[in-house]
N, C-alpha and C positions, 0 to 999 in steps of 0.2 A: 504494500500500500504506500502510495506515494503522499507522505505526510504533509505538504504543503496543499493537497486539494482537497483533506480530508473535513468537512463540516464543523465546525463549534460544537458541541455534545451539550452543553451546558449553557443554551440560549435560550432564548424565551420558547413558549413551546410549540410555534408558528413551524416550524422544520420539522417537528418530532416523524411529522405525519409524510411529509416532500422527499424528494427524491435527494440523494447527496452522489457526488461520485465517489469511485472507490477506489480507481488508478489512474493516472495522468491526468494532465494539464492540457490535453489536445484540443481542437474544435470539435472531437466527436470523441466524448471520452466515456466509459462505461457506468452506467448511471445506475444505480440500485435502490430500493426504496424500505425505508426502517417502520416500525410501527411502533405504536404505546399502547398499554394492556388498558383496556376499560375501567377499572380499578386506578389506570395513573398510576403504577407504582412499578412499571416496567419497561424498560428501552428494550426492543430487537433489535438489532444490527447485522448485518450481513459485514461477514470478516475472512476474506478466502472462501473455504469450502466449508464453512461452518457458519452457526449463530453465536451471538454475542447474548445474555441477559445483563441486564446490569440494571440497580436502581437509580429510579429518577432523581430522586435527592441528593446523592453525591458521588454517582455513574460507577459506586462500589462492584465489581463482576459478581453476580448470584450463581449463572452456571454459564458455560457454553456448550451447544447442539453439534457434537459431532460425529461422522459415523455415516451421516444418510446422504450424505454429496461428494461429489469425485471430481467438480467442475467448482466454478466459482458460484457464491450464490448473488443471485440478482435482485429478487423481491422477499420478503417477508409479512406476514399478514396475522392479526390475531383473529380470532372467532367473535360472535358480539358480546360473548359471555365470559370470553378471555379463558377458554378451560381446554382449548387448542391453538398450537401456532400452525401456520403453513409458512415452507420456504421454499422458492425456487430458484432452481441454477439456468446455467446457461446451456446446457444439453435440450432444457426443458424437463426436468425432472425437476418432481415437486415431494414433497416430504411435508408427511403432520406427525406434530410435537404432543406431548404432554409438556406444556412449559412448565408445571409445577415439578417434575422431577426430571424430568429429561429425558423420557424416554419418548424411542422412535414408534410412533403408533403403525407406519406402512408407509407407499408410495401410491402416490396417484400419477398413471402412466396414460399419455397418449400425446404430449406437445413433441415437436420435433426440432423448437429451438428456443431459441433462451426465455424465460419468463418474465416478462416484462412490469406487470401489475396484476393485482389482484383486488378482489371487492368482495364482500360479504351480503347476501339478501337480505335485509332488514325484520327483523322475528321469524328467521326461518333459517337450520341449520344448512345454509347453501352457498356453494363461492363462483367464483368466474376467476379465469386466468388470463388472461392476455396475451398472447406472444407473439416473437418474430416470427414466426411460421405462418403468420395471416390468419390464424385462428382465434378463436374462444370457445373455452368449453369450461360447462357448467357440471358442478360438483355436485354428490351428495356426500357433504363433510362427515356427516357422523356414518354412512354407510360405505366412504369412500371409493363413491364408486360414479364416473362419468355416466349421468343421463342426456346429454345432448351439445355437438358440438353444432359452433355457428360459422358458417364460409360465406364469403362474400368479398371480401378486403382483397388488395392486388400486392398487400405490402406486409410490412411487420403491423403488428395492431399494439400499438402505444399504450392502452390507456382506457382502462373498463370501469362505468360508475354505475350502479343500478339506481334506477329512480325512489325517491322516497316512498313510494308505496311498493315498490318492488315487482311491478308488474313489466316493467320496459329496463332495458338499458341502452349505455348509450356509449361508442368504442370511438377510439382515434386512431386514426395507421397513418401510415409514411405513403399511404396512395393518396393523399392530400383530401383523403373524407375524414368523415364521423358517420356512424350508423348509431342508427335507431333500431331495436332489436327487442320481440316480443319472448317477454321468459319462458312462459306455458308453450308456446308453441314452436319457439326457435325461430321465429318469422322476419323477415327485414321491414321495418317498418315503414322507413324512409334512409337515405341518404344526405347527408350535407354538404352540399359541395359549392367550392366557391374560394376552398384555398388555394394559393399557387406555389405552397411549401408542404411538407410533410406536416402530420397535425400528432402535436406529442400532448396534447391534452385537454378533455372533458367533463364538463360538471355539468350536474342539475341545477335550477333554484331550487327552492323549498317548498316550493310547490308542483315542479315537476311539470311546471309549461312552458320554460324555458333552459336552451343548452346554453355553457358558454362553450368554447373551444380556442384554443390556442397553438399556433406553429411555428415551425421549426424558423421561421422570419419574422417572430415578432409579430405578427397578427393575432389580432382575437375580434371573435366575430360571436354575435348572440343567435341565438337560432329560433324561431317555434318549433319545435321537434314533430307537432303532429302533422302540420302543413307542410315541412319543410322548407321553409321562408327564411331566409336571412333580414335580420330585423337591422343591423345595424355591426359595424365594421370600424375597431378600433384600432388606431397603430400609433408606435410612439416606443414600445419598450424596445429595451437595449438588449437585446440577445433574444435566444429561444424560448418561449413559456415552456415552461416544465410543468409547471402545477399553476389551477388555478381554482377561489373560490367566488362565490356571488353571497352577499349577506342575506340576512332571511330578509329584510322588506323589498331586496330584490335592487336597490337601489345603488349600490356598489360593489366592483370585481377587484381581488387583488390576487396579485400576480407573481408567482416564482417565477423571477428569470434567469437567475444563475446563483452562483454559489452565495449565498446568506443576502442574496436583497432580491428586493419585492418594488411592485409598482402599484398604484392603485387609482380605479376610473371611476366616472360616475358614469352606471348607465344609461342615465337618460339623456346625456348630453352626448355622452360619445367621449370627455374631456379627462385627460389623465391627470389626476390632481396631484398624485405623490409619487415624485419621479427617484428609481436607483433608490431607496432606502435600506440602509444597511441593515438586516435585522438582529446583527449581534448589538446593538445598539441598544443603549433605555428607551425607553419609550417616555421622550420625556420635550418638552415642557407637559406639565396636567391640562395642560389648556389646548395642547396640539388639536385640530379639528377632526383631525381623524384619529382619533387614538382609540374611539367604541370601537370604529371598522376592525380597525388593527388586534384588539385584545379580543373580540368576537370570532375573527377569522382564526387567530393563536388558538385558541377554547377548542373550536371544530377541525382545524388541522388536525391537531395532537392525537384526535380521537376520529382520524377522517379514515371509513369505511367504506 
């Protein structure tokens, strides 16, 4: 691990949830994603071919996962109950954890390249995997066992969020879409097209009638997902969105663009109000105007599923 691109461990907890790299300094450097246990009392890490635990409070090591990867591993993912991890490497092989003792529960086998991200179904023991292989396939975690994969995508698939009612999701890939994809049925809903770079990331609002999405040029673009409308086309950030979230009254996006800073828009205007903000940073004056967005987005990052 090349120590100088490795993330802050002990920042505010806006990253806990965001992608960090793991090796090099490149313009395309190998991006892997940490998670925090629902309880807040647990960092994952992806660290080589193994998991990292360590607590939140002062990143002391609890255990680390090893045994189940032969490859580096790329994403990590808790359950919503926190009483399983899942980890994937870059073969595409995926592994669930007991993270209370460490033990390897099995493998969930069917990706044929690196695992990119993962998502959890909302009160239903169920995952999505993402990967460079242009796929997603959906889990049954406690039965460990693939009920349905989704094809469609011409590229890696970046980037899977399930809607807050868990009936839809919604993917990003490097063929410059996003889909919309029915869960019961495995169904493509719609397509979002309209970027003219790879799209490394999608969210819902909070209500699930609006996507954002973000690409590998610094574009973000809002979507109706049922229509397939592009409502509105934002640009200004400095480098790739990596991650991005919309607040619950819908009315501001902030933005991972690279290592520890963030950008953040209103959407109703289209206008970027907080440019390059460092987030190892305080969050400080008390009076900063965005400081709700900022500690609201921190709050759901840490624990973003």
């Amino acid at each position: 691990m090349n120590s100088a691109c490795i993330v802050n461990r002990l920042v505010l907890p806006l990253l806990l949830g965001l992608p960090m790299i793991i090796t090099g300094c490149s313009s395309s450097p190998l991006w892997t994603q940490e998670d925090i246990s629902p309880d807040g009392l647990l960092f994952a890490t992806p660290l080589e071919a193994e998991v990292r635990l360590t607590k939140t409070s002062d990143d002391q090591l609890v255990r680390t996962l090893s045994g189940g990867h032969d490859a580096h591993v790329t994403a990590v993912h808790f359950s919503e109950d926190g009483d399983r991890l899942v980890s994937g490497d870059s073969t595409g092989r995926i592994v669930v954890w007991n993270p209370r003792d460490g033990k390897n529960l099995g493998r969930l086998i069917g990706h044929r390249g690196s695992i990119q991200q993962f998502a959890v179904r909302p009160g239903i023991p169920d995952l999505a995997s993402a990967s460079s292989d242009g796929t997603i396939r959906l889990w049954d975690l406690e039965g460990r066992k693939e009920f349905r994969t989704l094809t469609g995508h011409a590229g890696a698939v970046t980037s899977v969020e399930f809607s807050p009612d868990g009936r839809t999701l919604v993917t990003a890939s490097m063929d410059r879409t996003a889909k919309v994809w029915g869960v019961e049925t495995g169904t493509e809903l719609g397509s979002l097209k309209g970027h003219e770079a790879g799209v490394l990331a999608a969210a819902y609002d909070a209500t699930g009638s609006r996507v954002a999405t973000g690409g590998d040029d610094g574009v973000i673009k809002i979507w109706d997902p049922k229509a397939g409308k592009e409502l509105r086309s934002m640009q200004g950030a400095k480098g790739p969105i990596r991650n991005l979230f919309i607040t619950q009254d819908g009315r501001h996006l902030l933005a991972y663009q690279s290592v520890n800073r963030i950008a953040i828009w209103e959407i109703p205007t289209g206008l970027r109000v907080v440019e390059d903000y460092l987030a190892e940073a305080p969050v400080a004056p008390r009076n900063w105007p965005y400081r709700a967005v900022f500690e609201e987005i921190s709050k759901r990052a840490a624990h973003h599923h």
